[in-house]
C-alpha positions in Angstrom: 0.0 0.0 0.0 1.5 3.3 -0.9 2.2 5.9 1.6 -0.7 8.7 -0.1 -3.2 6.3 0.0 -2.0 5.1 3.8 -1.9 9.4 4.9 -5.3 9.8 3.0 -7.0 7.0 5.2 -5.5 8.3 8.1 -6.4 11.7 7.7 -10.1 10.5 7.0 -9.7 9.6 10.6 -9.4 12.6 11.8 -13.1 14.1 10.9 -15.4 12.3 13.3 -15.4 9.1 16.0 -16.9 7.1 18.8 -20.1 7.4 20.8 -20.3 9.9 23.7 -20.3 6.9 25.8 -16.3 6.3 26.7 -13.8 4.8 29.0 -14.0 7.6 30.9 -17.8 8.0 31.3 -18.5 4.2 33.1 -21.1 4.6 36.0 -19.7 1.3 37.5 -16.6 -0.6 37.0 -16.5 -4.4 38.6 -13.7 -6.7 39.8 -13.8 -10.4 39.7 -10.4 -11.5 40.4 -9.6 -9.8 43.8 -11.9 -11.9 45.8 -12.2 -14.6 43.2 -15.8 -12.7 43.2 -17.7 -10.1 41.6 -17.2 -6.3 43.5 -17.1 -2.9 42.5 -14.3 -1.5 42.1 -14.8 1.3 45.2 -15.2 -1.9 47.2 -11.9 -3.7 46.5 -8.8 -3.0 49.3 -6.6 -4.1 46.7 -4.1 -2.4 44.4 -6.4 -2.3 41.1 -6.0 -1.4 37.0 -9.0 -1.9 34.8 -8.2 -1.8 31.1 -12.2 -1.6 29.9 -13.4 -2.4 26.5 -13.8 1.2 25.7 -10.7 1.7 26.2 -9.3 -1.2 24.3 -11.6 -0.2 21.5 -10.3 4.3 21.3 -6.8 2.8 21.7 -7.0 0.4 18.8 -4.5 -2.1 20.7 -4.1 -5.3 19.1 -2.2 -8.0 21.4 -2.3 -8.3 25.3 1.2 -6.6 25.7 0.6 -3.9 24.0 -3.0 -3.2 26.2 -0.6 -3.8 29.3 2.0 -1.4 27.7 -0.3 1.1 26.5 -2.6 1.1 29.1 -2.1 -0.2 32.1 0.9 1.5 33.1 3.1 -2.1 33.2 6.9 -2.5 32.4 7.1 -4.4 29.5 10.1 -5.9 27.9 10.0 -8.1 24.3 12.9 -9.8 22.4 11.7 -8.6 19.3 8.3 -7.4 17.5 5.0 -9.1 18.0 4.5 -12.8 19.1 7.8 -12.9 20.3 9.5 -13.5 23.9 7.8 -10.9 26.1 8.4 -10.2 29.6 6.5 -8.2 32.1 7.1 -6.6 35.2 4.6 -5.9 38.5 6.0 -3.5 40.6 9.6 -5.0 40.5 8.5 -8.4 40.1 8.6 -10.8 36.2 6.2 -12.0 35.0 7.2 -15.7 36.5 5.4 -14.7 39.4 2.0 -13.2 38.0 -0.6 -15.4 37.3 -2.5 -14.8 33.9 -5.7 -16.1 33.7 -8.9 -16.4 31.2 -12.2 -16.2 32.5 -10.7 -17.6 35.6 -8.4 -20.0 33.7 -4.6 -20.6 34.2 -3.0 -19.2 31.2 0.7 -19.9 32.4 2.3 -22.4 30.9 4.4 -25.1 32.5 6.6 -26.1 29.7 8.4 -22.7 29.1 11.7 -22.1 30.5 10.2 -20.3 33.0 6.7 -21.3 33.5 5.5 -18.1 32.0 2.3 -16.9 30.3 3.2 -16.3 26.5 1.4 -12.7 26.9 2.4 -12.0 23.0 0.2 -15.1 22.0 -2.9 -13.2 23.3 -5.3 -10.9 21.4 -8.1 -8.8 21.9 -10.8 -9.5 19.4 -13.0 -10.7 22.2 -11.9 -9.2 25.7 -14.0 -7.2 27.6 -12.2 -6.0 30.3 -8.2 -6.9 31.8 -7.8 -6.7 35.2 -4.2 -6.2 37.3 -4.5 -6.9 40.3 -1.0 -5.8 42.5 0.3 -7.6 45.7 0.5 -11.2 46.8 -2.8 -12.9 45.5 -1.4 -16.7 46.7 -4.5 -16.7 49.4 -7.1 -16.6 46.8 -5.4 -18.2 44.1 -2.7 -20.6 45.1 1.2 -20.3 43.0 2.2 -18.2 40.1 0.3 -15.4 41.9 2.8 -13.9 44.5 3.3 -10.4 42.7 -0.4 -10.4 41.4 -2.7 -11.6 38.8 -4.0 -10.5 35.7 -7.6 -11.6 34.9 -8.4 -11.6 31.3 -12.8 -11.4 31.1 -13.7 -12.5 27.4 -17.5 -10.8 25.9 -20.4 -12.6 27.0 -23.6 -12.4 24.5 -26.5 -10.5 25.3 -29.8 -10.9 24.4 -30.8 -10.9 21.2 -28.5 -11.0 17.7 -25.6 -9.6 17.6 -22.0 -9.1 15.5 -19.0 -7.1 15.5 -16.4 -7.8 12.5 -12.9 -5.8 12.3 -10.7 -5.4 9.5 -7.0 -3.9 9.4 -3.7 -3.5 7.5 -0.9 -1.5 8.2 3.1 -1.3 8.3 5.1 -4.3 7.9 2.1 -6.2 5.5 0.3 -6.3 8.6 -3.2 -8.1 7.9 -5.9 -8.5 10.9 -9.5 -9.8 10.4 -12.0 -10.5 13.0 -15.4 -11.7 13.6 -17.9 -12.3 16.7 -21.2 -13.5 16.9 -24.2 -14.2 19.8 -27.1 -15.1 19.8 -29.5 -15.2 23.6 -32.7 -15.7 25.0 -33.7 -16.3 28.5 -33.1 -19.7 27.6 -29.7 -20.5 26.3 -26.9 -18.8 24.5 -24.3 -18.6 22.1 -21.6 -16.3 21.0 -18.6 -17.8 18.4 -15.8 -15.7 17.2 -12.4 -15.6 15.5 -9.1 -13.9 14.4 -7.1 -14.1 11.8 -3.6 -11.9 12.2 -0.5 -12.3 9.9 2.7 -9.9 9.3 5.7 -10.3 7.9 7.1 -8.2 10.8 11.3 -7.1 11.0 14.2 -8.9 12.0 13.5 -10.2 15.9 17.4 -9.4 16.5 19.6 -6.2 15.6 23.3 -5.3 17.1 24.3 -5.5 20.0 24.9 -1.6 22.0 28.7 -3.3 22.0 28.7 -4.0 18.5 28.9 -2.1 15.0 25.7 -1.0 13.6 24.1 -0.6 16.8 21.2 1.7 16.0 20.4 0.6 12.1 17.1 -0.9 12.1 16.8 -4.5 10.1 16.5 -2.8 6.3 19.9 -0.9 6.9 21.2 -3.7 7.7 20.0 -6.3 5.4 18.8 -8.4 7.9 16.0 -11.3 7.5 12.2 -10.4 8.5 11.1 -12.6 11.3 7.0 -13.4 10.7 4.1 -14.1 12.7 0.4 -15.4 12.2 -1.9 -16.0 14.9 -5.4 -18.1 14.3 -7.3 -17.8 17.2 -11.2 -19.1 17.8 -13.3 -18.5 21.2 -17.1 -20.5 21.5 -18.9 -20.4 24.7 -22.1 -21.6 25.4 -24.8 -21.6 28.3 -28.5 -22.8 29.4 -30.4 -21.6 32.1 -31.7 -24.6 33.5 -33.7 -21.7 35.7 -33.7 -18.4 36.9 -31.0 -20.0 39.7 -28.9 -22.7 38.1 -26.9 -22.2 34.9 -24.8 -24.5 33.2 -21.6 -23.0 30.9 -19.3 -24.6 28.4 -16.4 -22.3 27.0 -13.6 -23.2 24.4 -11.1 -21.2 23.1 -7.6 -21.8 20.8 -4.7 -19.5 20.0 -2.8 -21.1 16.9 0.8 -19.4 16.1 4.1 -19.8 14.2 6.6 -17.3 15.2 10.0 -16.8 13.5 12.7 -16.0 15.7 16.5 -15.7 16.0 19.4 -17.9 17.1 20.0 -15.1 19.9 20.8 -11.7 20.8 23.0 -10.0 17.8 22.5 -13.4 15.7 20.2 -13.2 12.6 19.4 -16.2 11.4 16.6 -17.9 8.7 15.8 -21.3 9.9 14.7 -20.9 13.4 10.2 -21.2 14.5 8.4 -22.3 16.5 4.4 -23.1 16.5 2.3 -23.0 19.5 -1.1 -24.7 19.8 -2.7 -24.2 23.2 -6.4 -25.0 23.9 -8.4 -23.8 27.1 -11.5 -25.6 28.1 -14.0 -24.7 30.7 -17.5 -26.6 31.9 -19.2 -24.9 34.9 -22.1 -25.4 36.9 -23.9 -21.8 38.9 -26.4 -21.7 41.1 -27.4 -18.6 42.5 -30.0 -17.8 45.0 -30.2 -15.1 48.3 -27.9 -17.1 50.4 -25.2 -19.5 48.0 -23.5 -18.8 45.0 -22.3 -21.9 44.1 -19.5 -22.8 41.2 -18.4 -25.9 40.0 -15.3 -26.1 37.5 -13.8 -28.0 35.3 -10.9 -26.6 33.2 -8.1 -27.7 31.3 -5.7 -25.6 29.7 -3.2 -27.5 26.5 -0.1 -26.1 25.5 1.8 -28.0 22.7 5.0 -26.2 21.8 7.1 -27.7 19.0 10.4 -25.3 18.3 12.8 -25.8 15.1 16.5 -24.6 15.3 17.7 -26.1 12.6 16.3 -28.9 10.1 17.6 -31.5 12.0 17.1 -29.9 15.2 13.2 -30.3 16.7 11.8 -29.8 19.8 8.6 -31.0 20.8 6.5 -30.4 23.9 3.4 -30.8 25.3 1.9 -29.6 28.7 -1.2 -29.6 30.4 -3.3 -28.0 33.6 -5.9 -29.8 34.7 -8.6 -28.3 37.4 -11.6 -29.4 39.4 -12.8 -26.4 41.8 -15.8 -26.2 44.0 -16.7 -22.8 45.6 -19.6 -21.0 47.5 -19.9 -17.5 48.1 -22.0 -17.6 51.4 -24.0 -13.9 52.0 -24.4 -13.9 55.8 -25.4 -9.9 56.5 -25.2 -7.1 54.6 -22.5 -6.7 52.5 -20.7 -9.0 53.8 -20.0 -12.9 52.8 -17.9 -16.2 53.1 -15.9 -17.8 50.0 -15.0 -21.1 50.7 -13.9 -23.9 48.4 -12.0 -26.5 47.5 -9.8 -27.6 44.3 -7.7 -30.4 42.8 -4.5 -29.0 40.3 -2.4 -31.3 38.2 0.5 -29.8 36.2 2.0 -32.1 33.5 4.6 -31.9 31.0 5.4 -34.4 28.0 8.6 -34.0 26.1 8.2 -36.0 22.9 11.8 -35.7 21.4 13.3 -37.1 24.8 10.2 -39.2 26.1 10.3 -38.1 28.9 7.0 -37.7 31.2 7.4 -35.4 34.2 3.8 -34.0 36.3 3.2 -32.8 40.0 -0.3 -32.2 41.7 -1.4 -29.9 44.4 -4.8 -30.2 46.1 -5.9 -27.2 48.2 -8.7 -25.6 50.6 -9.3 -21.7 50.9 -11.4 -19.2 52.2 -12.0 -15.5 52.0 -14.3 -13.3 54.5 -15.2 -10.1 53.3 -17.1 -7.0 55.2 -18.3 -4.0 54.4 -19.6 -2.0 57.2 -20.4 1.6 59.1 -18.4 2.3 61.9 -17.8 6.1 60.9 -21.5 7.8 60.0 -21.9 7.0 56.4 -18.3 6.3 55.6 -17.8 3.1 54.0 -15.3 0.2 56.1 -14.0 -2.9 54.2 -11.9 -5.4 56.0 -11.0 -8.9 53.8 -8.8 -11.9 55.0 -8.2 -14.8 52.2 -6.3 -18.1 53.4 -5.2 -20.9 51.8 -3.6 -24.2 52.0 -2.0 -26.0 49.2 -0.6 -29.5 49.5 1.3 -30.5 47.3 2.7 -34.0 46.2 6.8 -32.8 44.9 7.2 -29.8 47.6 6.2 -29.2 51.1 2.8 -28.1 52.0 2.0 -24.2 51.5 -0.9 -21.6 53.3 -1.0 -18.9 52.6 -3.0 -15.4 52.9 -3.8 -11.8 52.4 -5.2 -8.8 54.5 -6.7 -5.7 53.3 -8.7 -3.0 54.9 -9.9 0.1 53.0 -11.2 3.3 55.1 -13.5 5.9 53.7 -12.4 9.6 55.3 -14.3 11.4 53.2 -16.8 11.6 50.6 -14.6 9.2 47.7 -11.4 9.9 50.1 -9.9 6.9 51.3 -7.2 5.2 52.8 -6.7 1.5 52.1 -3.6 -1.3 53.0 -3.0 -4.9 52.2 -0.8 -7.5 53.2 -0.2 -11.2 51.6 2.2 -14.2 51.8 3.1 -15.8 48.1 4.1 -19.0 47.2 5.5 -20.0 43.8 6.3 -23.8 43.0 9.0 -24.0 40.3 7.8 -25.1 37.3 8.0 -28.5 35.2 10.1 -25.8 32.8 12.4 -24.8 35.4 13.0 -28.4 36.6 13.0 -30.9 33.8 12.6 -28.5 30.6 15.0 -27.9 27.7 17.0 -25.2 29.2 19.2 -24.8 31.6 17.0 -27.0 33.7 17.7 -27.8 37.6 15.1 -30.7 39.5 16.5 -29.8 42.9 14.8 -26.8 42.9 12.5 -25.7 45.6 9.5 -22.9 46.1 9.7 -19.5 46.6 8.1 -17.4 49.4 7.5 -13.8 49.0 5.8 -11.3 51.2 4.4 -8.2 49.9 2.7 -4.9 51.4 1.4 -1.9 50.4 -0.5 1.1 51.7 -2.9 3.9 49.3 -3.9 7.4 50.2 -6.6 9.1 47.3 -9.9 8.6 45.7 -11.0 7.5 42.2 -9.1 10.6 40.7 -5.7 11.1 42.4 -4.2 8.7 44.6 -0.4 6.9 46.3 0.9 3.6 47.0 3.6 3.0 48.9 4.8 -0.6 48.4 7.5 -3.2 49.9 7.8 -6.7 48.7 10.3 -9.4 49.4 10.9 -13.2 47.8 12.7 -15.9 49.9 14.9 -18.5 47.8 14.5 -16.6 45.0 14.6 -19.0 41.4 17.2 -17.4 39.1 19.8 -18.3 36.8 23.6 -17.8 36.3 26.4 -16.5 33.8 25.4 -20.4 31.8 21.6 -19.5 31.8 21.2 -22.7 34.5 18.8 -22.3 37.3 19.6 -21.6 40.7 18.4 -20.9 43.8 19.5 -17.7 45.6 19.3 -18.3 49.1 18.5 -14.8 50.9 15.8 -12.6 50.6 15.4 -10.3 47.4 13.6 -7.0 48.3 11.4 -4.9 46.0 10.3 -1.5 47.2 9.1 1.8 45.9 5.7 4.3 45.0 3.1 4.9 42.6 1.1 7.7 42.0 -1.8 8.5 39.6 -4.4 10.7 38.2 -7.3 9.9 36.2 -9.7 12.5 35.2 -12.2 13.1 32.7 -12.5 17.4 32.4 -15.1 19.6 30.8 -16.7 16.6 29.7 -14.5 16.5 26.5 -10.9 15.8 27.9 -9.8 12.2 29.3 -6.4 12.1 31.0 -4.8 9.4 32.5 -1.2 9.3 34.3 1.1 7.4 36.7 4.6 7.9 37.8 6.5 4.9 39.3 9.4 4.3 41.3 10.8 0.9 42.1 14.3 -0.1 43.5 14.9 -3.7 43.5 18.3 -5.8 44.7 18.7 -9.7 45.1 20.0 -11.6 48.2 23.6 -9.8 47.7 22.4 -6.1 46.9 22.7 -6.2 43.8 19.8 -4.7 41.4 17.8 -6.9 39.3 18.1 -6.7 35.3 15.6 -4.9 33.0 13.5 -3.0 35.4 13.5 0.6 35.0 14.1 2.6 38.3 11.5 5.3 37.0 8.7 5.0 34.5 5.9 7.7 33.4 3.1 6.5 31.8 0.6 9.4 30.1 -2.5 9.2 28.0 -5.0 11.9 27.0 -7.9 11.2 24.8 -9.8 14.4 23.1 -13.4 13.9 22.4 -13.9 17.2 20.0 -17.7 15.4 19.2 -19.8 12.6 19.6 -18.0 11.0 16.3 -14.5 12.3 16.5 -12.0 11.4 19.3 -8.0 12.3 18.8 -5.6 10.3 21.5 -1.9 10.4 22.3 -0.2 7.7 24.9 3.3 8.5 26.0 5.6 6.4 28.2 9.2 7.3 29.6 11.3 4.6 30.5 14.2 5.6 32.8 17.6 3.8 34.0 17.3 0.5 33.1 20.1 -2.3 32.7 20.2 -5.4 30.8 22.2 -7.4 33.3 21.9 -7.4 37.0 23.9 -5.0 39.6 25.5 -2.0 38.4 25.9 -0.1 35.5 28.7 -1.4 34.6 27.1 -5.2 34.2 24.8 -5.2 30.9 23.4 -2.6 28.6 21.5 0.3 29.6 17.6 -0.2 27.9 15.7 2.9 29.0 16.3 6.6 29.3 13.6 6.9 26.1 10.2 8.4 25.5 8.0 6.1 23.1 4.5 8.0 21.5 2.1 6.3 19.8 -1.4 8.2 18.2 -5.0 7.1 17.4 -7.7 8.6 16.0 -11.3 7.1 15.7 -14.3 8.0 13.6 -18.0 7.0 13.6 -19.7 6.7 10.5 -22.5 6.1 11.5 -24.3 3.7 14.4 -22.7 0.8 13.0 -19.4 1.6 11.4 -16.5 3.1 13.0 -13.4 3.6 11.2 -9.5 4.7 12.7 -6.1 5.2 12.2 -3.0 4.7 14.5 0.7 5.7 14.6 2.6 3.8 16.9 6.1 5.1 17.6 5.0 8.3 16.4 8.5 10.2 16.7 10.4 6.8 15.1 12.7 6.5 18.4 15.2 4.0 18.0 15.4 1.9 21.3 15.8 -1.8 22.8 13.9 -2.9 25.6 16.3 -5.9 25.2 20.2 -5.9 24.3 20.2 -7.2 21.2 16.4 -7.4 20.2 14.6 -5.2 17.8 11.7 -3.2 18.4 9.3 -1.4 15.7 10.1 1.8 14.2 7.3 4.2 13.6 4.2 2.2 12.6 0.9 3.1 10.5 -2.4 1.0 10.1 -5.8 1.9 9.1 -9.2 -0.4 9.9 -12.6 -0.2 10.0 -14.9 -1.7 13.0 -18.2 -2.8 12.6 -21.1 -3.5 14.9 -24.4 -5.1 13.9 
């Protein structure tokens, strides 16, 4: 596509947009994952980000680590473009300590190196609202969830017929091509959808800052595009045996081949690697002025099979399986008991090596939440979660978390929260392909925080702390770090939405981080500023900027002197959005609007400035 008929598109996005209705303009915003129930969002003690559909929708963001990046003011770091190694961090702490889930489902996988989510792997087409949820969350949901959990919520139908189809191209012969469809009554529903997403993308790796032609993108340099394609299908269904019981069957399957490099610096041809992981979800609800009852089945696939060479395969193939029982027990006012009761299995198969490895964990929690008066008509919330996990490899775990929340005045609050964390190594870390150690044990963390605001401006102090801390050395083995490794710092926001035309959102964070011998951890930024301001100049026409400053940030651990410094750069990216009419709703985007040259790791590529056009359609 030629770059006049690319700027014409664009600038047709400039002369109308969405619905008055926006991300700033919600009445009510609820949170499922804190409680491992449904609350509003005033009445959650925790640490919270909500990234709404609205906001998914003005912002035009396409994969999961973008919406994290973009908006929801979270460190990202990515060994190349999109669908490649990503890496996130929560206050200080990777993403091999956050738990991802789906509609309540594990996400993380337990045949990668680390036992991560693949957060590149997920798009948007169907989400309706991400939630981070900051601090220890072991008490509620067991391992992987010691520095917090993000809660993925995928659209539900509604009564009636609906449809929403998307179509975009932009830089990089990037082609994306949804569809979603539901159909309800009273009775029973349906909703199906799909994406389709393939680019030929840029070369995953690019010099070294040690090395020459550090700072020539991939073109300069002649170097090999690395491509992606993602196929991606979501079905849920559900009958309402009554007006109290419900039963729910979901399915959903994110297809991918990514083509990557033989390492940092190394451009290479061969090298891919296809993912084929399947999530699958029965439930049974009942629902009546005492009990809300659910019972789960889930099971999440992850087949992995990675080429280096054509007579060098890897093939894997892991699996969570999950049978929880819960009831949500209303016992006064605003106030109830969660207790339940669940049965994990982790497994791993290796194919090329034949070699089966699996551990289980069976477990028992509870959560007691209040919401009360003490002060006139200023709201109280006090919430204890505990947990015990036994498991059948490692020594038993329990677990917990505090949190109280104090109204002062009017919206004014005060709020703190305590919570122990407990993350089992994973099949990955002990029997996997790389660098792989089975005498590992768990970690332990501890983490704490305290809030003073309201919905509009508020600041967090936090501490956190892990105890045998699972790292690696020079050889990329892992190890355990005996010691405790300490994460500490502060956040403050502002979200506002003035004279009803301007929204403006803004954090500032501040982490300093050091392992069992004081020295900092690699590839978090001691300071980061995240801005976005969206301009509604009409009912049809919205203009938005995003901006995020990453500050001193090392490749390798300790000094400055050990790795490559990452940060010190400002990154802008631009969307636009107009509405046709009641049904069609077309945009444009420029990501990395100034074309800053950067790595967010030494070695790895990331996109140069980036156009696309699409159109949105709702039926």
């Amino acid at each position: 596509m030629s770059n006049t008929i690319k700027l014409s598109l664009i600038s047709v996005a400039l002369l109308s947009s969405l619905h008055a209705e926006n991300q700033y303009t919600l009445d009510t915003i609820n949170v499922t994952a804190s409680q491992g129930t449904t609350l509003n969002k005033k009445d959650v003690t925790d640490s919270v980000t909500i990234i709404t559909k609205e906001a998914i929708e003005e912002s035009r963001v396409t994969t999961l680590t973008d919406a994290l990046s973009q908006l929801g003011n979270v460190t990202i770091s990515q060994s190349g473009g999109i669908g490649q190694q990503t890496s996130m961090y929560l206050r200080g702490m990777d993403t091999r300590r956050i738990l991802i889930l789906i509609d309540g489902v594990r996400y993380n996988n337990p045949t990668t190196p680390g036992g991560v989510a693949e957060l590149s792997q997920i798009m948007l087409y169907n989400v309706e609202q991400i939630e981070i949820i900051k601090g220890a969350q072991s008490g509620v949901w067991g391992s992987d969830a010691s520095s917090g959990v993000i809660n993925i919520i995928t659209s539900t139908a509604k009564k009636g017929l609906y449809a929403a189809a998307n179509i975009e191209y932009g830089s990089y012969d990037s082609k994306k091509v949804s569809l979603q469809t539901s159909y309800a009554t009273e009775k029973y529903d349906v909703l199906v959808g799909g994406l389709y997403l393939d680019t030929d993308g840029f070369s995953a790796t690019e010099p070294k800052q040690s090395e020459a032609g550090y700072g020539k993108r991939y073109d300069e340099l002649g170097l090999e595009k690395d491509a992606y394609e993602n196929k991606s299908l979501n079905i849920k269904l559900g009958y309402n045996f009554s007006t109290t019981d419900r039963l729910e069957a979901k399915i959903q399957t994110i297809n991918n081949t990514t083509e990557f490099d033989g390492g940092a610096g190394v451009d290479s041809t061969i090298p891919n690697t296809k993912l084929k992981n399947h999530f699958y979800t029965l439930a049974y609800k009942h629902t009546d002025d005492i009990n809300d009852i659910n019972i789960l089945y889930s099971l999440s696939k992850f087949d992995r099979t990675s080429v280096y060479s054509p007579s060098s395969e890897y093939i894997y193939e892991g699996s969570v399986n999950e049978v929880k029982i819960s009831d949500k027990i209303s016992y006064m006012k605003n106030s109830f008991l969660r207790v339940g009761a669940s049965y994990q299995k982790f497994e791993q198969k290796e194919i090329t090596a034949n070699t089966d490895k699996s551990y289980s964990a069976t477990s028992a929690f509870a959560t007691n939440y209040n919401k009360v008066n003490f002060f006139s008509n200023l709201n109280t919330i006090i919430t204890e979660s505990f947990r015990y996990d036994k498991y059948d490899e490692f020594d038993d775990s329990f677990t917990g978390k505090l949190g109280a929340k104090q109204f002062v005045y009017k919206d004014f609050y005060i709020s703190s929260n305590i919570g122990t964390g407990f993350n089992a190594p994973s099949l990955g870390q002990l029997y996997g392909q790389y660098g792989a150690n089975p005498d590992l044990k768990p970690e332990k963390s501890f983490t704490s925080d305290f809030t003073i605001g309201n919905d509009e401006i508020w600041i967090t102090g936090f501490y956190n702390e892990i105890t045998d801390l699972i790292g690696s050395d020079s050889f990329y083995n892992y190890i355990q770090i005996d010691g405790k490794s300490k994460f500490e710092g502060i956040e403050l926001g502002y979200e506002d939405y003035l004279f009803n035309t301007l929204g403006v959102n803004s954090m500032y964070t501040y982490v300093k981080t050091e392992d069992a011998d004081g020295k900092a951890l690699a590839r978090r930024p001691k300071t980061q500023i995240d801005v976005k301001v969206t301009y509604y100049v009409s009912d049809t026409f919205d203009v938005g900027a995003n901006a995020q400053y990453i500050g001193t940030r090392y490749d390798g651990p300790g000094s400055g002197d050990i790795g490559a410094q990452t940060g010190e750069y400002t990154v802008v990216n631009f969307v636009s959005n107009v509405k046709i009419n009641k049904y069609i709703t077309v945009y444009g985007k420029i990501d990395n609007l100034t074309d800053k040259y950067y790595q967010t790791v030494d070695g790895y590529a990331t996109a140069g400035r980036s156009l696309y056009i699409g159109m949105n359609g709702k039926f």
